[in-house]
C-alpha positions as CSV (number, residue, x, y, z in Angstrom):
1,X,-98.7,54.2,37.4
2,X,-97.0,53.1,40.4
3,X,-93.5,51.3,40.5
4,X,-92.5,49.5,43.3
5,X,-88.7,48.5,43.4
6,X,-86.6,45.9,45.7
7,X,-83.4,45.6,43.8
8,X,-81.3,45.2,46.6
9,X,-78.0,43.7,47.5
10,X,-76.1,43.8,50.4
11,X,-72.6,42.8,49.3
12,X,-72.6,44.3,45.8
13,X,-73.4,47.7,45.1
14,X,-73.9,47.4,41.1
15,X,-77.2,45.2,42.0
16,X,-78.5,47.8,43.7
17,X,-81.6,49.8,42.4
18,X,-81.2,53.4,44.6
19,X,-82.7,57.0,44.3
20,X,-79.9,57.9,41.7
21,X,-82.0,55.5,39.7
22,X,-85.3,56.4,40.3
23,X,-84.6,59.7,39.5
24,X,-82.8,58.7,36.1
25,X,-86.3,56.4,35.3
26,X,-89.0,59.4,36.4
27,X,-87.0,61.5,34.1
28,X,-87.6,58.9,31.2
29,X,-90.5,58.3,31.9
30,X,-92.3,61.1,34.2
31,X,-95.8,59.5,34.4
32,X,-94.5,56.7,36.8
33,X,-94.7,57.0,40.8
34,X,-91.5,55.5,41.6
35,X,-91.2,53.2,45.4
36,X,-87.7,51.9,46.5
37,X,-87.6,49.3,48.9
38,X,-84.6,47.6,50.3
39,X,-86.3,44.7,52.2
40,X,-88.9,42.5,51.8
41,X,-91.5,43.9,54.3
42,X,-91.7,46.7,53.0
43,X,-91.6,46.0,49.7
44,X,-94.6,43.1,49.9
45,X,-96.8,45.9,52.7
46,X,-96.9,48.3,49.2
47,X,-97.8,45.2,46.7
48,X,-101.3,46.6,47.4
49,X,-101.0,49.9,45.6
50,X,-98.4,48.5,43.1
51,X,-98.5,48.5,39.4
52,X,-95.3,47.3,38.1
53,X,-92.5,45.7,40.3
54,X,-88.7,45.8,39.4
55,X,-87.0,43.2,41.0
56,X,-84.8,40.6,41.9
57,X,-87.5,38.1,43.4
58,X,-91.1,37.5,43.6
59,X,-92.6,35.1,45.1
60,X,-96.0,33.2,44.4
61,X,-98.0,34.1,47.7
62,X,-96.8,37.7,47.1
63,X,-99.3,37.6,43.8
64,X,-102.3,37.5,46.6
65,X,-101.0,40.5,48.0
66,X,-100.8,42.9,44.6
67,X,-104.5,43.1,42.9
68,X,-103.5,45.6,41.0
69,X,-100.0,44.3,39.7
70,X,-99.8,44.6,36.1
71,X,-96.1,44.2,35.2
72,X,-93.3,42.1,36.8
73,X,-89.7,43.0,35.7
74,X,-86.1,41.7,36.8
75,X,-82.5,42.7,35.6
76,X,-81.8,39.1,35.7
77,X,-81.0,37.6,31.6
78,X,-81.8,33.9,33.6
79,X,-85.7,33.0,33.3
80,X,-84.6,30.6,35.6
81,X,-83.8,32.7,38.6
82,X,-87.1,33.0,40.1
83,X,-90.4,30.8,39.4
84,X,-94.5,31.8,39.5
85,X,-96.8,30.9,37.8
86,X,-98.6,34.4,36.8
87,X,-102.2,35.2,36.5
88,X,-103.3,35.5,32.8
89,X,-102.5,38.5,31.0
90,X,-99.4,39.7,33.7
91,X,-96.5,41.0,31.6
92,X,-93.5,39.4,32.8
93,X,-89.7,40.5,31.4
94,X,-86.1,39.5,31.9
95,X,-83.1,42.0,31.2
96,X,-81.5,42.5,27.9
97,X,-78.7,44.7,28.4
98,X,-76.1,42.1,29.5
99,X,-74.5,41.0,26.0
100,X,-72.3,44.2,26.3
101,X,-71.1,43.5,29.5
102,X,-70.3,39.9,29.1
103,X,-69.1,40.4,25.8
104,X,-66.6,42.0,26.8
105,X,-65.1,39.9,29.7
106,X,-65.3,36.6,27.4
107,X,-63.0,39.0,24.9
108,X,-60.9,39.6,28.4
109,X,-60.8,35.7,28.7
110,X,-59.8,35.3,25.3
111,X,-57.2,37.4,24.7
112,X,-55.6,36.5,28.5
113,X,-55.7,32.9,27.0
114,X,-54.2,33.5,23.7
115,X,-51.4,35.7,25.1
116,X,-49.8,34.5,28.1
117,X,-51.5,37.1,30.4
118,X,-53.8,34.2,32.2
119,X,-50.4,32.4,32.8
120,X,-48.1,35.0,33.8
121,X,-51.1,35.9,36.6
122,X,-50.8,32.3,37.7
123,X,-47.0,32.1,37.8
124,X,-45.6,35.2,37.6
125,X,-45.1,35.6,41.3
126,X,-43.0,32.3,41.8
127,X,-41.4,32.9,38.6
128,X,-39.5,36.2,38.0
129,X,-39.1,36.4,34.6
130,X,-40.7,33.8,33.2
131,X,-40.7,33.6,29.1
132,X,-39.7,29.8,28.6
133,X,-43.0,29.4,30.6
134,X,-45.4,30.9,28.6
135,X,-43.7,31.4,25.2
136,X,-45.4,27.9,23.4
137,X,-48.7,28.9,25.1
138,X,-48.7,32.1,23.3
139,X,-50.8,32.1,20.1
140,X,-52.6,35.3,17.8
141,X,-56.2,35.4,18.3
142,X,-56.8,36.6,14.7
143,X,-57.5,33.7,12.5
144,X,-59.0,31.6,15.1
145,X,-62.0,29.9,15.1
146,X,-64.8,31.3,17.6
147,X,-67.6,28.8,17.7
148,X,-70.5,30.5,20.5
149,X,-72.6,27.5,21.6
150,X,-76.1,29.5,22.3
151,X,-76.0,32.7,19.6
152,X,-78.7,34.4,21.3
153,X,-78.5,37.8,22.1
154,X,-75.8,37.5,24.3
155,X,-73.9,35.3,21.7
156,X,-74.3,37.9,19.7
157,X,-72.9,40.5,21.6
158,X,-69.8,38.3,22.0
159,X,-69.5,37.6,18.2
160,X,-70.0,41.6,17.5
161,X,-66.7,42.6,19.5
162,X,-64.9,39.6,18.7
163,X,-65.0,40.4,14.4
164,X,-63.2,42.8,14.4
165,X,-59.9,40.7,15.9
166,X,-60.3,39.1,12.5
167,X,-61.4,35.6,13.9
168,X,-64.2,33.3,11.9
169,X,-67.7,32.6,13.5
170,X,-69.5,29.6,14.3
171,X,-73.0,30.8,15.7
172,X,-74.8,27.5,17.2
173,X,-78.5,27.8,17.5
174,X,-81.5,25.3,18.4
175,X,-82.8,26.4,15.0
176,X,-81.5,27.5,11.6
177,X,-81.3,31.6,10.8
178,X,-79.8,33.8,8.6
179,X,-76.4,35.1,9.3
180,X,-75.9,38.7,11.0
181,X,-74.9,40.9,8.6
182,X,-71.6,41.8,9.9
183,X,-71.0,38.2,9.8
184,X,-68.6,37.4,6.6
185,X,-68.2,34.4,4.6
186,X,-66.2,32.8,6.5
187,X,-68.6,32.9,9.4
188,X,-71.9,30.7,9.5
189,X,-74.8,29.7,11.6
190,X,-75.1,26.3,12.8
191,X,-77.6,24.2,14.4
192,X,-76.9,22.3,17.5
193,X,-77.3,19.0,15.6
194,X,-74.3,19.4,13.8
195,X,-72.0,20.1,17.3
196,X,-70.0,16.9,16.9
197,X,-68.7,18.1,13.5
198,X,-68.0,21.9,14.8
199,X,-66.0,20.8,17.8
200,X,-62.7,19.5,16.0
201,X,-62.2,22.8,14.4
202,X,-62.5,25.2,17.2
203,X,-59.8,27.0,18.9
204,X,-62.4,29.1,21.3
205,X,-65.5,27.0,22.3
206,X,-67.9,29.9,24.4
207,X,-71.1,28.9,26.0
208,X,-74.0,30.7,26.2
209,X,-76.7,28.5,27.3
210,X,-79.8,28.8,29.0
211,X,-80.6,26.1,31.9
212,X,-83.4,23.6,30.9
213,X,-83.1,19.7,30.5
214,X,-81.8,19.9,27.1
215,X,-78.4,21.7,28.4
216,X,-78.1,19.5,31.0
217,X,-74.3,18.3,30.8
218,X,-74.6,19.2,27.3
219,X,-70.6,19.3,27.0
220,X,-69.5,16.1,27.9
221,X,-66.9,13.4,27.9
222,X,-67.6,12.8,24.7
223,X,-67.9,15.8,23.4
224,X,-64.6,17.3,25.2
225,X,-62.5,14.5,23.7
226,X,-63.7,15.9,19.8
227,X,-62.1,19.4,20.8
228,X,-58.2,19.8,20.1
229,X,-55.9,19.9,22.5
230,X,-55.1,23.8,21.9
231,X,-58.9,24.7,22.5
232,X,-60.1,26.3,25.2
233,X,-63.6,26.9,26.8
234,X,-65.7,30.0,28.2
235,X,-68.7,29.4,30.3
236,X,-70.5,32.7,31.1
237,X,-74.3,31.1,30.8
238,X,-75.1,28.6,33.4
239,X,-73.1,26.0,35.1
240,X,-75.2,23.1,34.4
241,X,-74.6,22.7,30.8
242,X,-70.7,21.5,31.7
243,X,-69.7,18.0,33.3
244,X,-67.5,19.6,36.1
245,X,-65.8,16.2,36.4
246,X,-65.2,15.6,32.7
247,X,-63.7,19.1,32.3
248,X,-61.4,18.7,35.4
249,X,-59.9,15.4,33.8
250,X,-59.5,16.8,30.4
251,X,-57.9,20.1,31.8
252,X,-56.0,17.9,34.2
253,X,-54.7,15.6,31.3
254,X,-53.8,17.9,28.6
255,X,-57.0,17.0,26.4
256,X,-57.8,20.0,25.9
257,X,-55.6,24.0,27.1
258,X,-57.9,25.9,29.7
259,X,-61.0,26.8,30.1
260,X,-62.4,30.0,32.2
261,X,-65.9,29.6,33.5
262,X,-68.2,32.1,35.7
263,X,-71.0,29.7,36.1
264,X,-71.5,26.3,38.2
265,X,-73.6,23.8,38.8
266,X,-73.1,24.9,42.5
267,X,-72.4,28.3,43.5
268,X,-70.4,29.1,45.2
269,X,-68.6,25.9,43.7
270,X,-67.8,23.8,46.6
271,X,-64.3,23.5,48.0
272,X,-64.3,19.5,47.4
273,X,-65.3,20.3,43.3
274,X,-62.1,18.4,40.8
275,X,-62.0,21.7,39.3
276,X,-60.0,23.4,42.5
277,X,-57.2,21.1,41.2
278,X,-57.1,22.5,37.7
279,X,-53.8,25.1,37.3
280,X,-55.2,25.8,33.6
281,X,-58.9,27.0,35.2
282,X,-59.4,30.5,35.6
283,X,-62.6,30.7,38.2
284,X,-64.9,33.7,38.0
285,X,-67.5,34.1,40.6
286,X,-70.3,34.7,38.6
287,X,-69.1,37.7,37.8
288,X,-69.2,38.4,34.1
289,X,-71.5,41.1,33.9
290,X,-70.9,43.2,36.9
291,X,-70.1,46.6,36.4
292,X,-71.0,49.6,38.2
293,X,-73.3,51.1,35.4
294,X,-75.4,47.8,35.7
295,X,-78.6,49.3,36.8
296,X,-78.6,52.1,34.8
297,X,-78.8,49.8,31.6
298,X,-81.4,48.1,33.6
299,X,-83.6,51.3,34.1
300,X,-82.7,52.1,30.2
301,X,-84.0,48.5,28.9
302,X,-87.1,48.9,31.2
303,X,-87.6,52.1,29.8
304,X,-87.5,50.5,25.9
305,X,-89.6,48.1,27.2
306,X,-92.3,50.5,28.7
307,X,-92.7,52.3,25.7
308,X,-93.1,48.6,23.9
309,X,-95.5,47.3,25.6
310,X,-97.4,50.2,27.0
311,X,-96.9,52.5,24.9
């Protein structure tokens, strides 16, 4: 079967698909003829003889170009960041491999939040020694409330490495299911119907959330004025499910304690955005799951899903 790749990116090497990986995926799975392209030319001139394409776009002309094209796969977790409309019966896949990754920098964000380390970056260098500053920001993590708005796998991830800091679990689904078992019971699942009463009671509010009309501005005004004033928020799913302008003037007036986000409704987010203003914003530039072992849990979770699908 014949694999065609253009996973390709000029500024940042982890999004990258090169012969190091096509060597790791023939040794998997040595029935595959692996293709690595790094432009689109050449990538769309072998759509002829391709099989299964890995990567980061596709477009819907190309689909006239690839009669034989059984299998479109990108390491993307977003089903939003391409669009076609496939021909019946074409296997199409997103990655799955992210929650570990972004797990692990919304623990980063957490525990900079909870003990100074967030501040001391932002005033440490105008400040030399600077403990009044940051002493009544300073709080445990254990015992906190984590409430994950969008417990999908991802969500879970994030609730899996946070347990064991001892803090209790809100999961927040579209629909009702039964609690993970390292969940304890403390922790429970909630719907997203019940949001309003969940938000007075959290200290960590993390979003997770897919882009569709339903998550559109999802956290509001409203809805930011029901958190405490300690809380604080962590974006890592898409920008759109925030009002930017709402945040800024609740970061801004002390309605609610910081927030770190690596999603936007624009990105990059633009240099006249309210949030620019906010001292108590950490900014990531959609970031969260870069690391340089990205593509080889790409070519592992295409490998689990090969043997799925195809057996």
């Amino acid at each position: 079967m014949i694999v065609s790749t253009y996973l390709y990116n000029h500024d940042l090497n982890c999004f990258t698909f090169t012969e190091k990986h096509a060597k790791k995926l023939k040794k998997m799975l040595p029935e595959l003829e692996i293709e690595v392209f790094t432009n689109a030319e050449a990538f769309t001139n072998a759509l002829g003889r391709t099989e299964i394409a890995l990567t980061w776009t596709f477009r819907q002309e190309w689909l006239d170009l690839a009669p034989n094209l059984r299998w479109i796969a990108t390491p993307a977790a977003g089903k939003d960041y391409f669009s076609i409309t496939p021909p019946h019966g074409m296997i199409m896949t997103n990655g799955r491999f992210h929650g570990e990754l972004m797990a692990e920098t919304v623990l980063a964000m957490m525990l900079g939040s909870c003990r100074g380390i967030l501040d001391l970056a932002r005033i440490g260098k105008d400040i030399p020694w600077p403990n009044r500053e940051i002493v009544n920001a300073m709080r445990p993590l254990r015992g906190s409330h984590l409430a994950i708005l969008g417990f999908g796998r991802i969500g879970e991830w994030v609730a899996r490495l946070a347990k064991p800091f001892g803090v209790r679990i809100t999961g927040i689904k579209r629909s009702a299911c039964q609690k993970p078992d390292y969940f304890d019971e403390n922790d429970r699942i909630e719907t997203i119907n019940n949001l309003e009463r969940i938000l007075p009671e959290v200290d960590h509010l993390v979003m997770v959330l897919p882009s569709d009309e339903e998550t559109n501005d999802l956290i509001n005004r409203e809805r930011l004025a029901l958190l405490p004033g300690h809380a604080y928020i962590y974006n890592i799913g898409r920008g759109n499910s925030i009002d930017e302008s709402a945040l800024a003037t609740a970061l801004k007036s002390g309605g609610i304690a910081g927030a770190c986000l690596d999603v936007f409704k624009e990105e990059p987010l633009g240099e006249s955005s309210p949030l620019h203003e906010c001292d108590n914003l950490l900014i990531m530039p959609h970031a969260s799951a870069f690391s340089p072992n990205y593509m080889d849990l790409f070519v592992e979770d295409f490998v689990a899903f090969y043997r799925e699908k195809l057996g």
